[in-house]
C-alpha positions as CSV (number, residue, x, y, z in Angstrom):
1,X,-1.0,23.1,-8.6
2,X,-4.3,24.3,-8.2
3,X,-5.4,27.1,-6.1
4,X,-8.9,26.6,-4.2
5,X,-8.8,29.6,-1.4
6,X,-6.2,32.2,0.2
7,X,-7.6,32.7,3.7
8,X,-6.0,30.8,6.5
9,X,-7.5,29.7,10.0
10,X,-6.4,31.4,12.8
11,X,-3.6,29.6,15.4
12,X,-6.4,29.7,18.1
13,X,-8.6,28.0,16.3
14,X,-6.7,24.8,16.9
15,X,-6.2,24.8,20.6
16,X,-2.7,23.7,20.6
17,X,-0.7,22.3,23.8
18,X,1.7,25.0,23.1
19,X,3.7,24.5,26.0
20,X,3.9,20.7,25.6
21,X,5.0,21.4,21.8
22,X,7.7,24.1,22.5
23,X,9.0,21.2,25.7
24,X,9.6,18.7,22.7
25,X,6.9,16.5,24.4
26,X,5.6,15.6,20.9
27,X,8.5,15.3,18.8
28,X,11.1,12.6,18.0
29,X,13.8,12.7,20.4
30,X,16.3,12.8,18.3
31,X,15.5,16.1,17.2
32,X,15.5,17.2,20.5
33,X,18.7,16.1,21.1
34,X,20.0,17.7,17.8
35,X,18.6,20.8,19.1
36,X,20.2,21.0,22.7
37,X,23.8,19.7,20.9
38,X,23.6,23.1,18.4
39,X,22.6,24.7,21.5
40,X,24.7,23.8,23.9
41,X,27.8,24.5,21.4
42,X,26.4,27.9,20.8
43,X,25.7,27.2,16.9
44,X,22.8,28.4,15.0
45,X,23.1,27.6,11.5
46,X,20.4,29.7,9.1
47,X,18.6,26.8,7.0
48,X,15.8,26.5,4.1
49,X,13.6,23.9,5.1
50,X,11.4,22.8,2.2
51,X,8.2,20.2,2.7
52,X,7.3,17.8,0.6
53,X,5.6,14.0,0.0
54,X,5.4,11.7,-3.1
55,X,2.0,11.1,-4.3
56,X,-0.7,13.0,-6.5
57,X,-2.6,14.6,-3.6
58,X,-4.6,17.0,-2.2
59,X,-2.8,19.3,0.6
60,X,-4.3,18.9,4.2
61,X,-3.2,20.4,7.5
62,X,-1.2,23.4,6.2
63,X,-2.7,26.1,7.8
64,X,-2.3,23.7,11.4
65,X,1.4,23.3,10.5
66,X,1.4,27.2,10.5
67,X,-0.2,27.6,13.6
68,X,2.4,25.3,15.4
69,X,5.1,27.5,13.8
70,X,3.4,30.1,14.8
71,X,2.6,29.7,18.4
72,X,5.7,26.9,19.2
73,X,9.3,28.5,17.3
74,X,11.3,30.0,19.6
75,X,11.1,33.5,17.6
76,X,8.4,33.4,15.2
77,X,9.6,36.8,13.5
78,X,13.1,35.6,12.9
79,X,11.4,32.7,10.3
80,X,10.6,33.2,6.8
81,X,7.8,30.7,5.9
82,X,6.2,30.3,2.6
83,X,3.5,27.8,2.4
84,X,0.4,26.5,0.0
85,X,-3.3,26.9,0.9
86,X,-5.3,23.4,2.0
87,X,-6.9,21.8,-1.0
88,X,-4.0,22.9,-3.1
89,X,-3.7,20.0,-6.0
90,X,-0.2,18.6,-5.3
91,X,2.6,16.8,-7.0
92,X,5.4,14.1,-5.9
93,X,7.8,16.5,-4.7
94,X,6.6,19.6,-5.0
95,X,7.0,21.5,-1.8
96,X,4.2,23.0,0.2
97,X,6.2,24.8,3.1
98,X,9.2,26.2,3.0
99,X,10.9,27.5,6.5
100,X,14.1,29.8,6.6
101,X,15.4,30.7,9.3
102,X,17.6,30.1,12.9
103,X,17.1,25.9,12.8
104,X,17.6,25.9,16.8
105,X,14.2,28.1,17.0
106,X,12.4,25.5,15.3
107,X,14.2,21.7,15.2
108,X,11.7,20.8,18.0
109,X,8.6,21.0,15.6
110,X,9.6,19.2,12.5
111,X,7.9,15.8,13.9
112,X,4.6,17.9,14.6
113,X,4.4,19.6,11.6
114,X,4.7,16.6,9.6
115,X,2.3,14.7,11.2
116,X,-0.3,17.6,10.9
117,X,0.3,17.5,7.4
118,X,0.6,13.8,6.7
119,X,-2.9,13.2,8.2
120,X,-4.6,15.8,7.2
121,X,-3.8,14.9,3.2
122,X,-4.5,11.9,3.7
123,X,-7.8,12.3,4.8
124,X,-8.3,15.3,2.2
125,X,-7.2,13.1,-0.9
126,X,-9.3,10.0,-0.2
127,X,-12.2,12.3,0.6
128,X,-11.5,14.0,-2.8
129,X,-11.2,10.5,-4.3
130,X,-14.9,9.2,-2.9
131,X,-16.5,12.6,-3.9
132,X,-15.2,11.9,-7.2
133,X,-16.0,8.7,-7.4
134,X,-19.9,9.4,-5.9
135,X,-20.3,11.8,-8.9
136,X,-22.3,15.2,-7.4
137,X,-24.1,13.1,-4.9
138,X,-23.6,13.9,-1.4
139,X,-21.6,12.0,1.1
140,X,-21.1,11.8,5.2
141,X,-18.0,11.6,6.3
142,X,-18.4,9.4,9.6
143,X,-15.2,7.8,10.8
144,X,-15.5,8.9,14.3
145,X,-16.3,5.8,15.8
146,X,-13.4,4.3,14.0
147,X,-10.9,6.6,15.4
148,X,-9.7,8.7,18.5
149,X,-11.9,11.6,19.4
150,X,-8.7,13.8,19.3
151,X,-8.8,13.6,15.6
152,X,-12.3,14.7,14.9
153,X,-11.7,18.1,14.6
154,X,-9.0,18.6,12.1
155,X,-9.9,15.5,10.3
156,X,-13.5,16.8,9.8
157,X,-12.0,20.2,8.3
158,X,-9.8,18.3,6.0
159,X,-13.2,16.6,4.8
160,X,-14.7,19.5,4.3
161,X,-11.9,21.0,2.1
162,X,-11.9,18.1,0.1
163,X,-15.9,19.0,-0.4
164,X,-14.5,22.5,-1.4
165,X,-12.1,21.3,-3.8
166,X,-14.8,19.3,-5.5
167,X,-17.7,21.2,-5.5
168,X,-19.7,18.7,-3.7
169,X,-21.9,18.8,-0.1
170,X,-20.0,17.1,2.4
171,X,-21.4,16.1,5.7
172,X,-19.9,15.1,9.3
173,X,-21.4,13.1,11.5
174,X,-20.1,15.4,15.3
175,X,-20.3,19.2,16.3
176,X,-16.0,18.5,16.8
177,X,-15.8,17.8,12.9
178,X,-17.6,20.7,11.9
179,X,-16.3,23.1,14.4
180,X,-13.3,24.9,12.5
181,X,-15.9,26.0,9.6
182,X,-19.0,26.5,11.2
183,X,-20.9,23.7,10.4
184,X,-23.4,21.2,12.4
185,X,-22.7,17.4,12.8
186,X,-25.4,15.5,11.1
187,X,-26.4,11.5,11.0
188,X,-29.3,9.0,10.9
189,X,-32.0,7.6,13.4
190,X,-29.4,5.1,14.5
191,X,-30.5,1.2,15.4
192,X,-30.1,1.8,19.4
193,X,-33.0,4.4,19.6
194,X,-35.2,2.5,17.0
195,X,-34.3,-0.8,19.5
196,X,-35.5,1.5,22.5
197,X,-38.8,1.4,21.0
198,X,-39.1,-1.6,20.8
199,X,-38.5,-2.2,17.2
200,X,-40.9,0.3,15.5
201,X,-38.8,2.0,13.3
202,X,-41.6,4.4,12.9
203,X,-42.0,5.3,16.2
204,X,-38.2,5.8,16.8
205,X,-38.2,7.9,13.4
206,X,-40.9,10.2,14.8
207,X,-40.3,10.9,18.3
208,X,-36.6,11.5,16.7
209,X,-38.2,14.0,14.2
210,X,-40.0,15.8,17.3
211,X,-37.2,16.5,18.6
212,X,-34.4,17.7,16.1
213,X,-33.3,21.4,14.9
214,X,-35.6,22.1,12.6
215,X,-32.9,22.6,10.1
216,X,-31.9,19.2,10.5
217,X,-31.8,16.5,7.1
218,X,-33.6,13.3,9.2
219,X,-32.5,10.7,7.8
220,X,-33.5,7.1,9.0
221,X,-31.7,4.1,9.4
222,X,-34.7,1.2,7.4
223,X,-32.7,-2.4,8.2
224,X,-33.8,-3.0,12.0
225,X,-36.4,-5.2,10.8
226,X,-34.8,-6.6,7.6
227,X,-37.3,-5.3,5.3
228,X,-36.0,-2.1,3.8
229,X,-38.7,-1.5,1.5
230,X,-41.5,-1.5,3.2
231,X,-39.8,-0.2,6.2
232,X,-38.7,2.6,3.9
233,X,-42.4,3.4,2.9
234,X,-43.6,3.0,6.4
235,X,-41.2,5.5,7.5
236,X,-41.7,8.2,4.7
237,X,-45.8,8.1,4.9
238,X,-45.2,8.8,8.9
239,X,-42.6,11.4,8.6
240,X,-43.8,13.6,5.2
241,X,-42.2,16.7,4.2
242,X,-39.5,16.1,7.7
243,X,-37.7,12.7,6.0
244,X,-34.7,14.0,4.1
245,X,-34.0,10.4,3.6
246,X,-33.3,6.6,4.6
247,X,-30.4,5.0,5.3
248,X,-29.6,1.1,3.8
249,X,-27.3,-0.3,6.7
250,X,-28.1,-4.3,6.2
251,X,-25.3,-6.7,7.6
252,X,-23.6,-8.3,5.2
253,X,-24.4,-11.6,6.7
254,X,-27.7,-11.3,6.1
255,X,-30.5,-11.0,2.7
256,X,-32.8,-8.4,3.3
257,X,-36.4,-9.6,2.9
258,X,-37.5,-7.9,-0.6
259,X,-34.9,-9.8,-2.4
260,X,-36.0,-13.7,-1.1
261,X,-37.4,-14.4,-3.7
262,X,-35.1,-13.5,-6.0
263,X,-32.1,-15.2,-5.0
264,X,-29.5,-17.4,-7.6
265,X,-27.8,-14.9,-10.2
266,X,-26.4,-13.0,-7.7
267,X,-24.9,-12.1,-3.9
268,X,-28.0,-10.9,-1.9
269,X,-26.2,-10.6,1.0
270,X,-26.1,-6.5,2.8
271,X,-26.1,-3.7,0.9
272,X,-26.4,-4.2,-3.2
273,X,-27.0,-2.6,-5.9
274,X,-30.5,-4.4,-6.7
275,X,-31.4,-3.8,-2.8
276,X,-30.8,-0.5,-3.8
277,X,-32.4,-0.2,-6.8
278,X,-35.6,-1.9,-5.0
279,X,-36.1,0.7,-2.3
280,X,-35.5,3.6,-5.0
281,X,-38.4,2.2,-7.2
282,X,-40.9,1.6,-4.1
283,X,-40.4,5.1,-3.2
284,X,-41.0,6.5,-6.7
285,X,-44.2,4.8,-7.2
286,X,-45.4,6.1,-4.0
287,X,-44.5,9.6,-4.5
288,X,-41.4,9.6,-2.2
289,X,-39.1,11.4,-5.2
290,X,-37.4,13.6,-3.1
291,X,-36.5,11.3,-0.7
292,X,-32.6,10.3,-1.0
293,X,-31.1,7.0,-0.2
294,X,-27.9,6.6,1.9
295,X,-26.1,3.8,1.3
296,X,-23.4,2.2,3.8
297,X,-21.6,-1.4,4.1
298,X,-18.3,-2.9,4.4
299,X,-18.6,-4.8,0.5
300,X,-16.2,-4.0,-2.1
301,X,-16.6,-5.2,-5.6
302,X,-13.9,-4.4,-7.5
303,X,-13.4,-4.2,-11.6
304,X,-10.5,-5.2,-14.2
305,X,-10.4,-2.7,-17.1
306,X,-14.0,-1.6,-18.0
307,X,-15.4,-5.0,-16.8
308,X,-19.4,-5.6,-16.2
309,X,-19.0,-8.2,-13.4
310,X,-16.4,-7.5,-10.8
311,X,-13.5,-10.1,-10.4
312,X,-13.6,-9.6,-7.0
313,X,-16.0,-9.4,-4.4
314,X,-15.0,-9.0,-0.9
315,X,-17.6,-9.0,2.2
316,X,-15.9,-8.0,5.0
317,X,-13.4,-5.1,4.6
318,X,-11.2,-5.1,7.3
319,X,-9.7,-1.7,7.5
320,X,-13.3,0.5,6.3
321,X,-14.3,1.9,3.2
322,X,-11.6,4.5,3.1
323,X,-8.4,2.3,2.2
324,X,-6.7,-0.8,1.8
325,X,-4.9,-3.6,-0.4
326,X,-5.2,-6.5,-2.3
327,X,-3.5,-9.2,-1.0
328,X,-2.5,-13.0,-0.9
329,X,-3.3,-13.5,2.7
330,X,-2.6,-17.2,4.3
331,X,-2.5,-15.9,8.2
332,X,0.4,-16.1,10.5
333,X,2.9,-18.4,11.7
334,X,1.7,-20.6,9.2
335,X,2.6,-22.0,5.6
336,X,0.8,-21.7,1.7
337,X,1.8,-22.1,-1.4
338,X,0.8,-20.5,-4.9
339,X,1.0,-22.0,-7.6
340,X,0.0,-20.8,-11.4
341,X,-0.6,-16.7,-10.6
342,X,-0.5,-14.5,-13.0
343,X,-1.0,-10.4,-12.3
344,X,-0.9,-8.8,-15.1
């Protein structure tokens, strides 16, 4: 286990349906009938609860899972609870809360608790995992769109303790992500404003610099027109000292321009390494340094052992960037047939 803070959030912070949660409204009926049986039968039977999950993680959603004990038992003081801190390294097994106490005062939250905590380490370990993975270089955590808006805000603070436990920036891309720690959503000059004006990526890029905090990394989306590099420059001679950096968003059914000419010992399609590479080198030469590149895209290339050319290249992943399988997929209600596999 390893230990990244000791101060907790406090139960307000989390705006709770309290009411709702101490009704049962949110948990599994069966524990609600459980409850009213030990109840109604006058039995109260003193338990140790202990929490655990199976994987090599990263703990998420413990301080929440607090709060609900906290603001939802029937009689907070009779409970002795015993808990880990968020970010805490984990192990299969290993408990991270432990609850004695009356089980009547608090059989009605065990469904809510372990939600809270199932999500939020989940989203905690795979951030860990990408900011791993990226190696020091920042990363925005921007799944709001994929998701319900109910889930920004503890779902951004798990993000951001994964950026704690690594020692690594960590960005979010809405003021409800960033609200439990203070922070400020942040994003790009996004295609609908650039297509507002008409096209000019510059123009967009500009009016958008006019009017942003200051503070503010402007960072600008360089793919409307299919032509990243030059866009790229275009952008960074308008904007100066005020572009933090540009953004590489092209589809993956399309080659951007720079790389036409250079098609046939690779895939040009979206966002690649040599697309990359291209727009870094541009913006060295002209003195754009300091200007970072942020890369998104839905392409995966994945690697056997320490491979140099992946064994897979997939162009459309289904489910994100943040998870998924491998799979031998033939659709439904129909019929296919393998023949020869090996996985080793």
């Amino acid at each position: 286990m390893q230990r990244t803070r000791t101060k907790r959030l406090p139960p307000e912070i989390f705006e709770l349906p309290v009411e709702k949660m101490r009704e049962g409204y949110y948990t599994d009926a069966y524990f609600n009938h459980t409850r009213e049986v030990l109840i109604r039968d006058d039995r109260h039977p003193r338990v140790v609860m202990q929490v655990f999950q199976k994987r090599n993680s990263y703990l998420g959603g413990i301080d929440e899972a607090i709060a609900v004990l906290k603001l939802c038992a029937e009689d907070w003081d009779d409970l002795t609870v015993h808990a880990l801190y968020d970010g805490d390294r984990i192990e299969p097994f290993e408990p991270v809360l432990r609850i004695e106490g009356d089980y009547t005062g608090f059989a009605h939250l065990e469904t809510v608790y372990l939600g809270v905590l199932a999500r939020r380490t989940l989203i905690t370990s795979n951030v860990v995992s990408v900011l791993e993975a990226a190696n020091g270089k920042p990363i925005i955590f921007m799944p709001a769109r994929h998701d319900h808006h109910r889930v920004q805000t503890g779902d951004g603070y798990a993000a951001f303790v994964a950026g704690q436990v690594v020692g690594t920036q960590i960005g979010v891309t809405s003021e409800a992500q960033a609200s439990w720690w203070g922070g400020r959503g942040v994003g790009t000059v996004p295609h609908a404003l650039i297509a507002a004006y008409g096209g000019n990526t510059v123009l967009a890029a500009t009016k958008f610099a006019e009017n942003a905090d200051p503070e503010m990394n402007v960072t600008v989306l360089v793919d409307f027109e299919n032509d990243s590099v030059q866009t790229a420059l275009d952008v960074a001679r308008a904007l100066g000292p005020r572009l933090w950096g540009v953004r590489l968003d092209t589809s993956g059914q399309l080659v951007d321009r720079s790389l036409w000419g250079e098609m046939g010992d690779f895939d040009p399609r979206g966002v690649n390494e040599r697309l990359v590479r291209k727009v870094r080198d541009a913006l060295d030469h002209d003195g754009f340094e300091r200007v970072k590149i942020v890369v998104s895209g839905t392409d995966a290339r994945l690697f056997v052992h320490e491979s140099d050319q992946p064994v897979l290249v997939v162009h459309d992943l289904k489910l994100g960037k943040t998870r998924g399988k491998i799979a031998l997929w033939i659709g439904l209600d129909t019929e296919g047939y393998f023949s020869n596999l090996t996985v080793r």
